[in-house]
GUVEXDREN-689251 format. One record per residue: residue number from 1; x, y, z of N, C-alpha, C in turn. Coordinates in nm, 2 decimals. Each point is the difference from the previous one (the first is absolute). Layout:
N
nr NUM n_u X n_v Y n_w Z ca_u X ca_v Y ca_w Z c_u X c_v Y c_w Z
...
***
This chain:
49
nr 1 n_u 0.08 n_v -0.12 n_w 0.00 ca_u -0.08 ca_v 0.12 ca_w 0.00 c_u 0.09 c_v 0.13 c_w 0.00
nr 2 n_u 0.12 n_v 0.00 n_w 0.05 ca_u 0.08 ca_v 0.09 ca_w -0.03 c_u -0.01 c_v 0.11 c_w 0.11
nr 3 n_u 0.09 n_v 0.12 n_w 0.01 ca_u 0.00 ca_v 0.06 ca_w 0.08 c_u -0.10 c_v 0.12 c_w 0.04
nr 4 n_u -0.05 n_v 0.02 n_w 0.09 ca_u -0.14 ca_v 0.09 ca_w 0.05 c_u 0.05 c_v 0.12 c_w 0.08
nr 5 n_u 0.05 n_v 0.13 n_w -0.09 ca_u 0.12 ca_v 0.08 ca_w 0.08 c_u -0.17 c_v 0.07 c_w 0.07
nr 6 n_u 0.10 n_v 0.02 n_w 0.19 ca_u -0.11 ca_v 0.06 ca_w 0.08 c_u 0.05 c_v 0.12 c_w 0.07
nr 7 n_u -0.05 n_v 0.13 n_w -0.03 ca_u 0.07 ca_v 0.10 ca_w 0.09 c_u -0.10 c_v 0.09 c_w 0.04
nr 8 n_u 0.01 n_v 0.02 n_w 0.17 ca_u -0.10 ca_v 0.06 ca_w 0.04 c_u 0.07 c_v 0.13 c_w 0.09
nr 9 n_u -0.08 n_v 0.12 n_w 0.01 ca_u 0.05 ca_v 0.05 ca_w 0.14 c_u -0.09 c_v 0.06 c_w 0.04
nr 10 n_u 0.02 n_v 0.05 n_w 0.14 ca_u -0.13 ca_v 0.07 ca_w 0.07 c_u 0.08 c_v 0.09 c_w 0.06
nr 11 n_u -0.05 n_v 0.16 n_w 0.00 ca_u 0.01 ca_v 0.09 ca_w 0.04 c_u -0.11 c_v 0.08 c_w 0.15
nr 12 n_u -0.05 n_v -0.09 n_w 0.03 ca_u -0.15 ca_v 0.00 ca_w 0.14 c_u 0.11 c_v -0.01 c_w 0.09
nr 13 n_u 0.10 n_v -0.03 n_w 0.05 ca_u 0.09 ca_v 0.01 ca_w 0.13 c_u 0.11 c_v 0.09 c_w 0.01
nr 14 n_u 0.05 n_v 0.06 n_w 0.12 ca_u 0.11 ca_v 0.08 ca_w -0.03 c_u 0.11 c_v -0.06 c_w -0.04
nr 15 n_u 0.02 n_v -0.11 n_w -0.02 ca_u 0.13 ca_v -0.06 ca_w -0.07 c_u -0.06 c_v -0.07 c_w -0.16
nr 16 n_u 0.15 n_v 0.06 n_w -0.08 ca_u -0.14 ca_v -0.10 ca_w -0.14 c_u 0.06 c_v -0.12 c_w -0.01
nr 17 n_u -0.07 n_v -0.09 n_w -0.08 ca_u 0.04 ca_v -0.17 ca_w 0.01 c_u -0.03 c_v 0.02 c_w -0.18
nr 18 n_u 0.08 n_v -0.09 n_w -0.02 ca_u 0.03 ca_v -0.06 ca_w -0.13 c_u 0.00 c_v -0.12 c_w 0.01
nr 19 n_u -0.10 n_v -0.08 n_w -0.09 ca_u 0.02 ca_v -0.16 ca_w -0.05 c_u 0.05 c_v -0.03 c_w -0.15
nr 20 n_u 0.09 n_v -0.06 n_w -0.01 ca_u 0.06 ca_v 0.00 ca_w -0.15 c_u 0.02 c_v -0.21 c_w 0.00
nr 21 n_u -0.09 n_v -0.09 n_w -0.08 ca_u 0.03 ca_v -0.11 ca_w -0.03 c_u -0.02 c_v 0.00 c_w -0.13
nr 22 n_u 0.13 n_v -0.07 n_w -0.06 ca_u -0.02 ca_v 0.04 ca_w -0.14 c_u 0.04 c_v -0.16 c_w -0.04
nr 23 n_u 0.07 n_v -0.12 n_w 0.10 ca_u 0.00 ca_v -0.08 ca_w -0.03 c_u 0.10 c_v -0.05 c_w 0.01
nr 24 n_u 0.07 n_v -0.14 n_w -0.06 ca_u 0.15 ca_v -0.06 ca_w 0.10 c_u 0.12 c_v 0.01 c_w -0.10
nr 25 n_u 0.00 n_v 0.04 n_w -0.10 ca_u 0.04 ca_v 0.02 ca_w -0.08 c_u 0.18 c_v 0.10 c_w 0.01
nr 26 n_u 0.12 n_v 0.02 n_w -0.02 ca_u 0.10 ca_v 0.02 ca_w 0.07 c_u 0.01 c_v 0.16 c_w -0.14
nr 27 n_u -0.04 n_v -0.07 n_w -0.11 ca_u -0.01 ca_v 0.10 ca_w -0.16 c_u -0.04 c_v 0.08 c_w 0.03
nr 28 n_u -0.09 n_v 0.05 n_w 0.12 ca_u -0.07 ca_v 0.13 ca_w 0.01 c_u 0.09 c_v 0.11 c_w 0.04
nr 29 n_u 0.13 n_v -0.05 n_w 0.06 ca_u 0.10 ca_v 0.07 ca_w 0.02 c_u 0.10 c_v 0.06 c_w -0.11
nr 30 n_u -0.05 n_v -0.03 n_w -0.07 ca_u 0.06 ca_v 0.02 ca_w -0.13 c_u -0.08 c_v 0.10 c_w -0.06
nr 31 n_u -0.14 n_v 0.00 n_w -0.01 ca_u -0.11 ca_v 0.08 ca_w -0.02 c_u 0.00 c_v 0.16 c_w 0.02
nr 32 n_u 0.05 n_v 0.11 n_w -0.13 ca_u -0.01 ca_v 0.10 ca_w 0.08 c_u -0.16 c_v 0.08 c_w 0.06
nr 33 n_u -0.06 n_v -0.05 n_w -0.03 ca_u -0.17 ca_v 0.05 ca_w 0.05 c_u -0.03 c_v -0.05 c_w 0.12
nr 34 n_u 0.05 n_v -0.15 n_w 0.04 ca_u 0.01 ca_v -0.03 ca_w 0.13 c_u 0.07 c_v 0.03 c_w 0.09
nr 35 n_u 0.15 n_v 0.05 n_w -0.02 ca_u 0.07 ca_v 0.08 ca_w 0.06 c_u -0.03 c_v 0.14 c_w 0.04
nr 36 n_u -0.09 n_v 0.06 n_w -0.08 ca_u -0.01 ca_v 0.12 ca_w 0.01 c_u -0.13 c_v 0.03 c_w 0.08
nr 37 n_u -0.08 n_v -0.10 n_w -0.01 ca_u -0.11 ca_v -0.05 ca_w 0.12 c_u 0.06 c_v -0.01 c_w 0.12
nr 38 n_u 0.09 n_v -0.06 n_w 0.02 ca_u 0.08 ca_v -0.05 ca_w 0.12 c_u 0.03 c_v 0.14 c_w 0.05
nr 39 n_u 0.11 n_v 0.06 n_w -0.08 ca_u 0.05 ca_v 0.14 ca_w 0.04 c_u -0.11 c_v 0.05 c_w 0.05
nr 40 n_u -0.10 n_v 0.09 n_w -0.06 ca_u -0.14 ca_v 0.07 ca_w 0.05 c_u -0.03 c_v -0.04 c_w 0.13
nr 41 n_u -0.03 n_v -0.15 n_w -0.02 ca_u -0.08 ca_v -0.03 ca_w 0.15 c_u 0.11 c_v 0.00 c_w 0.12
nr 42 n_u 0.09 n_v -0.02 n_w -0.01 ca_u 0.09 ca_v 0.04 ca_w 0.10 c_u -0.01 c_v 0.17 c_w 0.04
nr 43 n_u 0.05 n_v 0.10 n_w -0.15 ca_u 0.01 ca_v 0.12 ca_w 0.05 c_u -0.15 c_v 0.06 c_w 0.09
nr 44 n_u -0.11 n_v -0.08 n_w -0.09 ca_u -0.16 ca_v 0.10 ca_w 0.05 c_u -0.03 c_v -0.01 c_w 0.14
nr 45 n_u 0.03 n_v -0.13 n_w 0.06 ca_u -0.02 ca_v 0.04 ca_w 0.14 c_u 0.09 c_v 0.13 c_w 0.08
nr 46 n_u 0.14 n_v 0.03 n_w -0.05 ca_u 0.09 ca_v 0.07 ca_w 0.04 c_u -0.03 c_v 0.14 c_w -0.01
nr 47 n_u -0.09 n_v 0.03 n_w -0.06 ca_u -0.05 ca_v 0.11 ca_w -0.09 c_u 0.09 c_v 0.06 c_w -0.08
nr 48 n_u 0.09 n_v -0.04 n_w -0.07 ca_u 0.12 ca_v -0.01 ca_w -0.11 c_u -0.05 c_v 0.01 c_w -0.16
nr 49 n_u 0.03 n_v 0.08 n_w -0.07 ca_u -0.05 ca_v -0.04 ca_w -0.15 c_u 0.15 c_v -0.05 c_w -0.06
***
């Protein structure tokens, strides 16, 4: 069935939360759109652009 990319976040609490499953795959590291997903969700809780 292949992979089912799932990313959520919620902004309702004073801390934000990011969920990022995109699946077990090691190639996504190679991926620059998924890297650059990664980057973001790290900087947006930081409040970093």
């Amino acid at each position: 069935m292949g992979d089912h990319p799932v990313i959520w976040t919620n902004e309702h609490f004073a801390s934000r939360n990011v969920y990022i499953f995109m699946g077990h795959s090691p190639d996504l590291f190679q991926n620059e759109a998924y890297k650059t997903l990664l980057k973001n969700s790290i900087f947006w809780p930081a409040h970093k652009k």
